[in-house]
N, C-alpha and C positions, 0 to 999 in steps of 0.2 A: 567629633571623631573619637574613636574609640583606641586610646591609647595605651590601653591595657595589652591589649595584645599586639602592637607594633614592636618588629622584633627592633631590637639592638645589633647595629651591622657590624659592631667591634666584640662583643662576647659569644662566644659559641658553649654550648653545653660540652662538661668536661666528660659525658657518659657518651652519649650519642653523634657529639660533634653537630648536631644543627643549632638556629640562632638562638639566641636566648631573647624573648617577650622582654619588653621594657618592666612591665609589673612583676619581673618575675628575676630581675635583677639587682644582688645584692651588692653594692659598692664593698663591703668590709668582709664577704666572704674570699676567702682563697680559691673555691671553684662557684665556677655559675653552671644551674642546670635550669633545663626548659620547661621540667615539670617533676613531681614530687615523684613519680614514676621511678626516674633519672637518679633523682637524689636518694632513691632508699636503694638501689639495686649498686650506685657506687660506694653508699656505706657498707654496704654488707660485702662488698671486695675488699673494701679497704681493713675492717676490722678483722677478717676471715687470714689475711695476710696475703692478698689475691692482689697486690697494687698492681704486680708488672704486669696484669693482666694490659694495661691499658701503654705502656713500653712495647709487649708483644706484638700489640695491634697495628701500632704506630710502624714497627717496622718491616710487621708484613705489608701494610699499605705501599710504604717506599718500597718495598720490593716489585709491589703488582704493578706500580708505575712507572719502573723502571723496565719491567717485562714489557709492559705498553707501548714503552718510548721503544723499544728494542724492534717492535714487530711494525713496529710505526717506519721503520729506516725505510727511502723510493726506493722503487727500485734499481739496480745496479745493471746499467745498460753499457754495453761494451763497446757501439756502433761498429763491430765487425764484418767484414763483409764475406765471410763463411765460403769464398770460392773452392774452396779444399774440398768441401763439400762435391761439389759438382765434376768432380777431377777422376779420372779413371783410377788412381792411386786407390780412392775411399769407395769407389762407387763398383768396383768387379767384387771385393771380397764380402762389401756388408751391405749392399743392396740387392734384394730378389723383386724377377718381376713375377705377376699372377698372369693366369691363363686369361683374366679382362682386361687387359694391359698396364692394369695399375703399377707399382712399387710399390715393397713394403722396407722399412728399416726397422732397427731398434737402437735407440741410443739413449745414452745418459743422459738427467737432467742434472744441472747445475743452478742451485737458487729456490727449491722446493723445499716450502717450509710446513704447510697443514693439509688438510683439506680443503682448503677453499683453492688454495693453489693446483690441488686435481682437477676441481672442478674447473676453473679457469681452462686450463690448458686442453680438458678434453671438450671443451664447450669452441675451441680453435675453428674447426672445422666452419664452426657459423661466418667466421668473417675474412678465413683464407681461401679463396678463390682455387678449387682444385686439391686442395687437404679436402681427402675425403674420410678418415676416421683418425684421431690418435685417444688411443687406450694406453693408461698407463697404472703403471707398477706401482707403488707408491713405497711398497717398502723397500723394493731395492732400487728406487727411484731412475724407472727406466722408461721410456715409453715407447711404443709399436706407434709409425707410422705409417699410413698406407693415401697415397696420393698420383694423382694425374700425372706421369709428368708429360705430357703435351700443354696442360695449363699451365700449370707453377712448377721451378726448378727447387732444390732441396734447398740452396742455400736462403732462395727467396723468403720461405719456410721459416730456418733458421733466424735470418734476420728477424721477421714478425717475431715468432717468439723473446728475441733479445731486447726489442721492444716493450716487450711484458716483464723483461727481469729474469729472464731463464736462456740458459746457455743450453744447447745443444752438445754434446762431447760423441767424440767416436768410443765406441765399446773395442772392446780389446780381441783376442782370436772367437770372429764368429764360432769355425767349427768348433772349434774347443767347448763352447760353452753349449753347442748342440751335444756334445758329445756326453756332455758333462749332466745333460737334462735325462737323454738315453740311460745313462746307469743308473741315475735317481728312480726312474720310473722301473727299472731293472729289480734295484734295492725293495721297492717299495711292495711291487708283485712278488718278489720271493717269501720275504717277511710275510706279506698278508697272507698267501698259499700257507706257509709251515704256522702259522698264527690260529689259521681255520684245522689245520690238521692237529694238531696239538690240541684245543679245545674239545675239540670232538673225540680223541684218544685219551682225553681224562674223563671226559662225561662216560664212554664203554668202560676207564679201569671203574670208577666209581658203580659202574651196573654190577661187573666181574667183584668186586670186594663186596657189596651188599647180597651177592649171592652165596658166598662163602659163608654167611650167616645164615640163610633164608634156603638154602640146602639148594640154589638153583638147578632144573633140568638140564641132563647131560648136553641135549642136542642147541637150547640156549645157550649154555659153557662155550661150546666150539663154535657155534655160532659169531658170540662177542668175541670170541681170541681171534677167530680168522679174521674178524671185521678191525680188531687192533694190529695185527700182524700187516694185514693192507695200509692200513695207516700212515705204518711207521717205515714201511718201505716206500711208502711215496713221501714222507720227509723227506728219508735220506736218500731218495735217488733225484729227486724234482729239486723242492728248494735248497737237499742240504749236499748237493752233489759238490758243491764249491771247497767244500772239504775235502772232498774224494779226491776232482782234479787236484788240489794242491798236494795231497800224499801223494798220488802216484808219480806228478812231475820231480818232486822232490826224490824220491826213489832212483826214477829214470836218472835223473844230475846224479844219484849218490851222493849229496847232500841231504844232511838233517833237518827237518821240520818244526813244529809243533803242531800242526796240521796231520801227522804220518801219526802220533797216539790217539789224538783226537779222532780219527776217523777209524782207527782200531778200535778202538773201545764202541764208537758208535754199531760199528757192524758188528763186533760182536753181541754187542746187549740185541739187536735184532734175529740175529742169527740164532742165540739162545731162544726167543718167543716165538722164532717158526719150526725149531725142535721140541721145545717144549708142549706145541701147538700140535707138533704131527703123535708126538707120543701120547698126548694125553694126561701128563705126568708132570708136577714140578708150576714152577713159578715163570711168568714171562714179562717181559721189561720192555714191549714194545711204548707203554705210555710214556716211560720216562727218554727214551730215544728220540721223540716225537719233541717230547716237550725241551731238551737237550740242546734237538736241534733249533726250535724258534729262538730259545735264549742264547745262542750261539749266535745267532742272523744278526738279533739285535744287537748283542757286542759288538760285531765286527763291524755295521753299519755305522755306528759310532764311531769307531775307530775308524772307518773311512771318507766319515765328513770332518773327521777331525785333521784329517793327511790331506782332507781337499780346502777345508777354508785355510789350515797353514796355504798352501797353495797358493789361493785366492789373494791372503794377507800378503804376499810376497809380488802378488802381482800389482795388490793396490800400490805398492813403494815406490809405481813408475811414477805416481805424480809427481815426482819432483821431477820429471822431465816431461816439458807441454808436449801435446801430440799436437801440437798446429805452430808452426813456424813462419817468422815472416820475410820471404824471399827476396831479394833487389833485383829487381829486373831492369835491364836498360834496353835503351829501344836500339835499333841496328846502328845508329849515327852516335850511337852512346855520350847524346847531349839532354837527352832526358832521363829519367826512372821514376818508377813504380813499385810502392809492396804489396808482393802477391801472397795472401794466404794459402800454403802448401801444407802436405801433413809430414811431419818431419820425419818419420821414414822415410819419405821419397827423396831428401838432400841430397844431394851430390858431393862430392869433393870439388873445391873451389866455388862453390857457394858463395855467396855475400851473402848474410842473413843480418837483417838487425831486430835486435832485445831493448824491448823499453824497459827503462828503469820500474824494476822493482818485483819482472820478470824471469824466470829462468831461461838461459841456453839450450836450444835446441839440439845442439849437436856440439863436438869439438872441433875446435878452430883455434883459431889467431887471432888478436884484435889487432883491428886497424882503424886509424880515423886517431884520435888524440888517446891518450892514457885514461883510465876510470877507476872508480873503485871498487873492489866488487863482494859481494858475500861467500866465501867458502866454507860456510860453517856446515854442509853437509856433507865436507871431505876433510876438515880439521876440525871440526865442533866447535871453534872457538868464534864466539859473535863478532870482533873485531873484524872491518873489511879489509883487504889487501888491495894493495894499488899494485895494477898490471899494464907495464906500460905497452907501447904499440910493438906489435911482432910477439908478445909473450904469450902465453898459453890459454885458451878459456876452454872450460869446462863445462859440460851438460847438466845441467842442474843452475850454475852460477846465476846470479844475480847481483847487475849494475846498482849501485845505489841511488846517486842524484843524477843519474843523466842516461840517456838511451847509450848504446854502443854497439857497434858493427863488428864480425867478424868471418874472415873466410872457413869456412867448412874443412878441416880434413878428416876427419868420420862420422858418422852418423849411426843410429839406431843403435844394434845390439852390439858394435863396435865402440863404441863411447865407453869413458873411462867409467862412467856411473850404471852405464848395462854391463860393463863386469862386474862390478862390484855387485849389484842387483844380485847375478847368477851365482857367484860366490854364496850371496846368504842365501840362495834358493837350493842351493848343494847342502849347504849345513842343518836347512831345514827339516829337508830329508831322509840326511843321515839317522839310519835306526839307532835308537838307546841302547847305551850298552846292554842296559837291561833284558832289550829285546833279543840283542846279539848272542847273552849267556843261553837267555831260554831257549833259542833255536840249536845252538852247541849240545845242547845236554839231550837235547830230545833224541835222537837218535842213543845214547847212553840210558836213558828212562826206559826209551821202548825196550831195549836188549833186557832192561832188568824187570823190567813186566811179564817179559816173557820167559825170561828162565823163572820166574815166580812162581808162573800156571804153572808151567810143568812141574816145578817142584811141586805144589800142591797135588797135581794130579799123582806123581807118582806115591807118595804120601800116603793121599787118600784112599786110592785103590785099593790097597790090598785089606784095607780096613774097614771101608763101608761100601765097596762095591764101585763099579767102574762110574754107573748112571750117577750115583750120587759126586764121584769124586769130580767126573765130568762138569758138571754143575756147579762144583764152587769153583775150579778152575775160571767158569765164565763170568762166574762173582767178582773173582778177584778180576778181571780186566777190565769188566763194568765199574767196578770203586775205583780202581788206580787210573781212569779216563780223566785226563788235567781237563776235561772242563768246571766240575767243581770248583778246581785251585782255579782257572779261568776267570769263575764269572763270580769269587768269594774276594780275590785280592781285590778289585776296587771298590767294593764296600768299607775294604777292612782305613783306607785311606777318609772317605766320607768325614769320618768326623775330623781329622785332621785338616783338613780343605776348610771344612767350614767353622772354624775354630780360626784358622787363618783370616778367615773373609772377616769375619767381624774383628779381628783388630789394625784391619784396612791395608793386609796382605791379598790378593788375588794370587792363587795357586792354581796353573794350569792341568796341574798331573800329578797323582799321586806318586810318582816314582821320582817327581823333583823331592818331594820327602825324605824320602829313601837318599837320594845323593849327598843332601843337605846334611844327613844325619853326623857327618864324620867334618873336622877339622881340614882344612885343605888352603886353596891359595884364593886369595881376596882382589882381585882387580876391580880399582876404582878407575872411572873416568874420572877428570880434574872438575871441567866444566862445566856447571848444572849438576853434578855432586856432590862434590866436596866443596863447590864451591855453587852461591847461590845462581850462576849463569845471568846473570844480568852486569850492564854495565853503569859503575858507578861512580861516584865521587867519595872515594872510602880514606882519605885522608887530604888536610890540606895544613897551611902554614901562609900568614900573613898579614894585610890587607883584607879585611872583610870588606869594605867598600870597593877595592877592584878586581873581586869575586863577583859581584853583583854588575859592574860594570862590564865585565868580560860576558856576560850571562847575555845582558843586552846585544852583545857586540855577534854574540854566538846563534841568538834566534836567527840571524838572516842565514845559518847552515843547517842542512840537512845531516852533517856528517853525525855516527853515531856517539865522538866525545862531545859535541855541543851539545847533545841531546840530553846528555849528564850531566854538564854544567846547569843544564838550564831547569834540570831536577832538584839539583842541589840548593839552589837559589829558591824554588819553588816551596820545597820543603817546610812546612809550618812550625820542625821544628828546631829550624835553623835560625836558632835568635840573634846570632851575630848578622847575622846573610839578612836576614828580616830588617833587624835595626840598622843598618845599611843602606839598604832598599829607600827607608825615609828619610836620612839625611841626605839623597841624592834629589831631594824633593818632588817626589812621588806621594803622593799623597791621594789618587784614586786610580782603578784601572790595574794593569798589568807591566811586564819589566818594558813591554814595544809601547809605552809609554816614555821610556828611556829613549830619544829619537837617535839612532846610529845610521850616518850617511856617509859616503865614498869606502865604503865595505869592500875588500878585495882578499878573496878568498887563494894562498898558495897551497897545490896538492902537496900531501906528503909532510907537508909543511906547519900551516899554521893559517892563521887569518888575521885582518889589520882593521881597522876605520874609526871614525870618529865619532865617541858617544859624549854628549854636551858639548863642555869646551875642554873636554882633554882625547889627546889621540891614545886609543887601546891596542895593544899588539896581543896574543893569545896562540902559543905553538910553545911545542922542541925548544928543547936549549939551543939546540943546533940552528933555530930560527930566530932565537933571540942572540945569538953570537954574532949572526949572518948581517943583522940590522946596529951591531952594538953598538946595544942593548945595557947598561948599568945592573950586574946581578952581584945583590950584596952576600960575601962571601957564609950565612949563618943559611939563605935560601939557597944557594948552591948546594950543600952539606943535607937539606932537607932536600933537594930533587936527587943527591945522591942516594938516600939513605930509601925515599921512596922506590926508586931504580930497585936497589939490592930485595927489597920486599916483593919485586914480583908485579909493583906497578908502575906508570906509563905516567914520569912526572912531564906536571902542563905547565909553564910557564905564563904567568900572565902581566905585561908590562905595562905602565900606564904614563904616559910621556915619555920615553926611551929611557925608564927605570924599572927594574922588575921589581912587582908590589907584594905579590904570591906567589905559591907554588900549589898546585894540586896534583895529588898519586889519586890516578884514576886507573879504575881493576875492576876486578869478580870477585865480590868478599870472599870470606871464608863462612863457611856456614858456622854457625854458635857451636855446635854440639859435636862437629865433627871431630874437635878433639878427644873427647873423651867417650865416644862410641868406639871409635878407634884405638883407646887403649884398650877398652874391654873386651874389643875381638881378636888383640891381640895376646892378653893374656887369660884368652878360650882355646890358644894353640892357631889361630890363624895368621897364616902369613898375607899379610896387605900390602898390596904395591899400588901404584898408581902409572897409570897411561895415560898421555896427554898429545894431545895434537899441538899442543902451546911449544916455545921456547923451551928447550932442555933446562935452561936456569930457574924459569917461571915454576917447572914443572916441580925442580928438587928444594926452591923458596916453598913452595904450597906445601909439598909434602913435608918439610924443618917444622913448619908451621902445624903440622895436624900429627905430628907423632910418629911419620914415615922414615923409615931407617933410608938415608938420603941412595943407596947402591940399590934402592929398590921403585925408587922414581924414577922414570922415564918421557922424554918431549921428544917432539917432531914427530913422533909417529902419523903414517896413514891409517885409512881403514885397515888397507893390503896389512900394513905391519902390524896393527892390533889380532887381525886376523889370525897372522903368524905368533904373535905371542900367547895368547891363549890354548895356540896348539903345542906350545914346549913342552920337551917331555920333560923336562929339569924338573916342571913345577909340580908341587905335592897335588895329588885329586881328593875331592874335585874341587876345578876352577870357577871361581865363581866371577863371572863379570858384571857391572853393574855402570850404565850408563844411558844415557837421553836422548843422544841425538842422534841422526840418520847416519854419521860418517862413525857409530859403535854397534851400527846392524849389523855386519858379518861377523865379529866379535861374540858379539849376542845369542845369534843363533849358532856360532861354533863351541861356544864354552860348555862346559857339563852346566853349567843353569847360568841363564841369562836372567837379570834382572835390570826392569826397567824403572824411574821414578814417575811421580805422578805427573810433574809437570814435564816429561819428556816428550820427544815427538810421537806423533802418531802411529809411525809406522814402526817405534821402538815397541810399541805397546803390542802391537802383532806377533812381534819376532821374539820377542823375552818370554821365558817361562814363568817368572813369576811379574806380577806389576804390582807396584806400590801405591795405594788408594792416597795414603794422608802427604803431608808433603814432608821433606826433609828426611835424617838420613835414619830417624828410631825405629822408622816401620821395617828397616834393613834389617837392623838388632833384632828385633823383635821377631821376625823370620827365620834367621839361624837360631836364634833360642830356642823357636818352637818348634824345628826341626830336628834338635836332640831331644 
């Protein structure tokens, strides 16, 4: 046997990573390689100063394998039973049938991640009895269904696919988004028409200027001018009439424009080339009106998908409210029930609906059935759940934490506390920029001065070089003074400004947030995810490191979200107290539920109890260590007082009915937030703070980051953030800055809304500028670079 090249199953080459040959393995060197290849191409990294090369490598690997494990997750099967589907509710507005009796739909997908997943789903057809095509979108991840239904029902459909890992979702107002496809194609035929005319009316000026040279023939002269004179009146009557109507409505209202110059100046430059053209005489501007007008299209098309995906973005914010609800239906003898998949529009008042855990409310109600806990953080930002007991109020959006919960219906759809708030920020969205507001004021003021201009000029000129010539610069002057220049020159002049921002991981929507940014004014922070890091933690503690560790055990058998930061805390690698604890509890492999904790009895509101080894663990409130007392030695008192006063939520942890610890559990403070905070305050800005939290919480956080405490505010709603960033007290402009869903209308009603990187989704729509890096510098770094 030839043991030369039998590899060695314990050394790997340190270039290539495969095995290292037994012959080719050196006991006394510090790297083994496979072959002499190997060994010169890693000296020459290593001398070159190229070592991380092989650091780089190693953690792109772990990366691509972690991508692997990621697209490797089964699929996420709901076992729904899609009846909603089949319900005249969903099936009058978004189902069409064809003249062969088929149906066709279009609905969202949920759960589409490549291509292969297109191909899957349009390859359906093969094995759904009655699916007879689905074509799908992939970039707006939607897909057209067309099927039997005498064979298969839609929901049947549904299911099948849920099967595969994909969710069917209903799309939102059909017509609307027919409507919406109509103007696209409107937009796109105008542009192209004034696109083609404009091209073709510089290739005839280009004929016209090369004959000025070239001494062209008269009857060619008139020729190309009549042929540019056609041109530019079928611009401006075809694609650029849009201008026209907008001056003359504006007229008819007697209201000011910017539309009433702009289409003055266009007809006049026309109006001079088919004078100039009858006379023989002079200069004609039909190409630059032609071309005026395409660059005009294009601006405004911009400008109208930009007023349409705001739109869009506002509309995507209904997810926080599911469009499928699950109904309680009782049978007539109301000794049985059923949940019926409904689409939540359709709810009623007195509804019974119930919400699994971990779900959003469909509608507003009441609970009933026992008390729960439940998430409001998309109408107080604050992650902390609230316990709401039975008969109290729930909310569209909300979500139960560890347990389903029932509740009767008294609103639904666009009635719900979360569909006005929606409409609030879809009002604010709206709302024209002041900017645009000044420019539309003045224009009626421009126009008057435009035209007592010409006249002055003409009356000027006349007596001096004759009526034709004086005529002619009169129509100069309303051809230059035409704001489309200023028009289509201002947001250029912002370009480099934008993208100056992007690269130091500012996202700037518009150049006129520039402009607003430029001046000193009022600073509204949310607390939340702000100023503070929006996670819950374990950010101070006092006592007992070993019944930290034993409460941690005690606390895995909760779901609630302070267990879940105990059990962080403990976890923590660089928690050496909590760590060395951990092993004198003797554990010594495995995890803390190696710590056996049995007869665990969880009190809402309260706290939680049971027994870990051979001592009994208590873990809650003072109020629940009082309740049980509880022995709390008076120096850990003083420390859950003192955590109190700071703004967090001291934990009590007992260990045989003696308290051992104390934890202050909160929302840090971010690092930096103090002193970004002084420096924008002495840049002349005035910083307050809004807080969904406790009015105490709110004026602790702001003592803490440098907030003059008359300028901190808590409890607020949306509604009230709303209303505060509309005071007129406050210096402009206001700048808001926040994360979560319940600082949307805030956002989009402030002079600039700015959102953080790690905020929600649909802050990221709504804010003017968004913050790429994480924490609060790329803030600073945004008002700096807007002076």
């Amino acid at each position: 046997m030839n043991t030369a090249s039998e590899p060695l199953n314990t050394a790997e080459c340190a270039h290539c990573g495969l095995p290292v040959a037994r012959g080719d393995f050196n006991p006394r060197a510090r790297h083994q390689f496979c072959c002499s290849g190997c060994r010169a191409v890693h000296s020459a990294l290593v001398e070159n100063g190229f070592e991380r090369y092989y650091e780089l490598r190693e953690a792109e690997r772990a990366e691509s394998a972690a991508r692997a494990q990621a697209l490797a997750i089964p699929a996420q099967v709901s076992n729904r039973g899609f009846e909603h589907l089949d319900g005249e509710h969903f099936q009058q507005p978004h189902v069409r049938a064809t003249a062969d009796g088929l149906n066709t739909v279009e609905m969202r997908i949920d759960g589409m991640r490549c291509g292969a997943c297109v191909w899957l789903l349009e390859s359906t057809p093969r094995i759904v009895t009655g699916l007879v095509e689905c074509r799908v979108d992939s970039a707006r991840a939607i897909a057209m269904l067309r099927w039997d239904p005498r064979e298969v029902a839609l929901s049947s459909v549904a299911q099948r696919f849920d099967t595969l890992g994909y969710q069917l979702i209903p799309l939102g107002d059909i017509e609307g988004v027919k409507r919406e496809r109509a103007a696209d194609r409107a937009w796109f035929v105008r542009i192209g028409v004034a696109g083609a005319i404009a091209s073709n009316a510089m290739a005839v000026a280009f004929a016209l200027y090369g004959g000025i040279i070239s001494e062209m023939p008269t009857s060619f002269r008139l020729y190309f001018q009549w042929y540019s004179v056609g041109l530019a009146v079928a611009a401006l009557f075809v694609p650029g009439r849009v201008f026209l109507t907008n001056a003359i409505a504006a007229l008819r209202m007697r209201t000011s424009h910017m539309d009433i110059p702009v289409a003055f100046g266009l007809m006049a430059a026309v109006g001079a080339g088919i004078v100039a053209t009858v006379r023989g005489t002079g200069s004609i501007y039909c190409e630059s009106a032609a071309m005026l007008v395409f660059l005009l299209l294009v601006g405004r098309f911009v400008q109208f998908r930009s007023q349409r995906q705001a739109r869009e973005q506002v509309e995507l914010l209904l997810a926080i409210l599911p469009a499928v609800a699950r109904r309680v239906q009782r049978s007539a003898d109301r000794q049985t029930e059923q949940l019926v998949e409904v689409l939540s529009e359709s709810l009623n008042p007195d509804d019974v609906v119930e919400i699994a855990a971990g779900e959003s409310a469909p509608a507003d109600g009441r609970l009933i059935g026992v008390a729960a806990h439940f998430d409001l953080s998309h109408l107080t930002g604050e992650s902390r759940p609230v316990r709401i007991e039975v008969g109290g109020p729930i909310y569209a959006g909300s979500r139960p934490i560890n347990a389903p919960a029932r509740c009767v219906v008294t609103v639904a759809g666009v009635h719900t506390r979360a569909a006005r708030l929606l409409e609030l920020v879809r009002e604010a969205s709206t709302r024209r920029a002041p900017v645009v507001e000044l420019a539309n004021r003045i224009a009626g003021v421009f126009l008057a001065a435009v035209m007592v201009f010409a006249v002055t000029t003409i009356v000027w000129w006349w007596p001096r070089i004759g009526a034709e010539q004086a005529i002619e610069r009169a129509i100069a002057v309303l051809v230059v003074t035409c704001p489309c220049a200023l028009g289509l020159a201002t947001p250029l002049a912002v370009v480099a400004g934008i993208g100056r921002g992007a690269r130091r991981g500012v996202l700037i929507k518009g150049g006129d947030v520039l402009e607003r940014a430029s001046q000193a004014g009022t600073l509204v922070l949310d607390k939340t995810g702000t100023v503070t890091e929006g996670a819950t933690r374990v950010v101070a503690r006092s006592g007992n490191a070993m019944a930290i560790t034993l409460a941690a055990s005690l606390e895995s058998h909760s779901v609630h979200p302070l267990a879940r930061a105990i059990l962080d805390a403990v976890h923590d690698a660089s928690d050496v107290a909590a760590q060395e604890a951990f092993d004198r509890c003797e554990v010594k492999e495995g995890t803390l539920a190696r710590l056996m904790a049995h007869d665990v009895r969880e009190t809402p509101g309260r706290g939680i109890e049971g027994r870990v080894g051979k001592h009994f663990v208590r873990v809650g409130s003072v109020r629940f260590m009082s309740e049980h007392a509880a022995l709390i030695p008076d120096g850990l008192r003083e420390d859950a007082h003192r955590f109190a006063q700071g703004g967090l939520a001291p934990i009590m942890i007992a260990v045989d009915a003696r308290v051992e610890a104390v934890l202050g559990i909160g929302d840090p403070i971010r690092r930096e937030a103090h002193a970004i905070i002084a420096r924008l305050r002495r840049a002349k800005w005035r910083v307050m703070l809004a807080s969904g939290d406790d009015p105490l919480v709110a004026v602790s956080v702001a003592r803490s980051v440098g907030i003059d405490r008359r300028d901190a505010f808590g409890a607020l709603t949306p509604e009230d953030k709303l209303a505060f960033v509309r005071r007129t007290d406050l210096a402009r402009p206001v700048v808001m800055v926040g994360d979560g869903i319940n600082d949307l209308a805030a956002l989009a009603a402030a002079d600039i809304g700015v959102s953080l990187r790690n905020g929600a989704q649909a802050s990221h729509h709504v804010a003017d500028v968004c913050l790429a890096a994480p924490g609060m510098r790329p803030l600073e770094r945004f008002i700096e670079g807007s002076r």
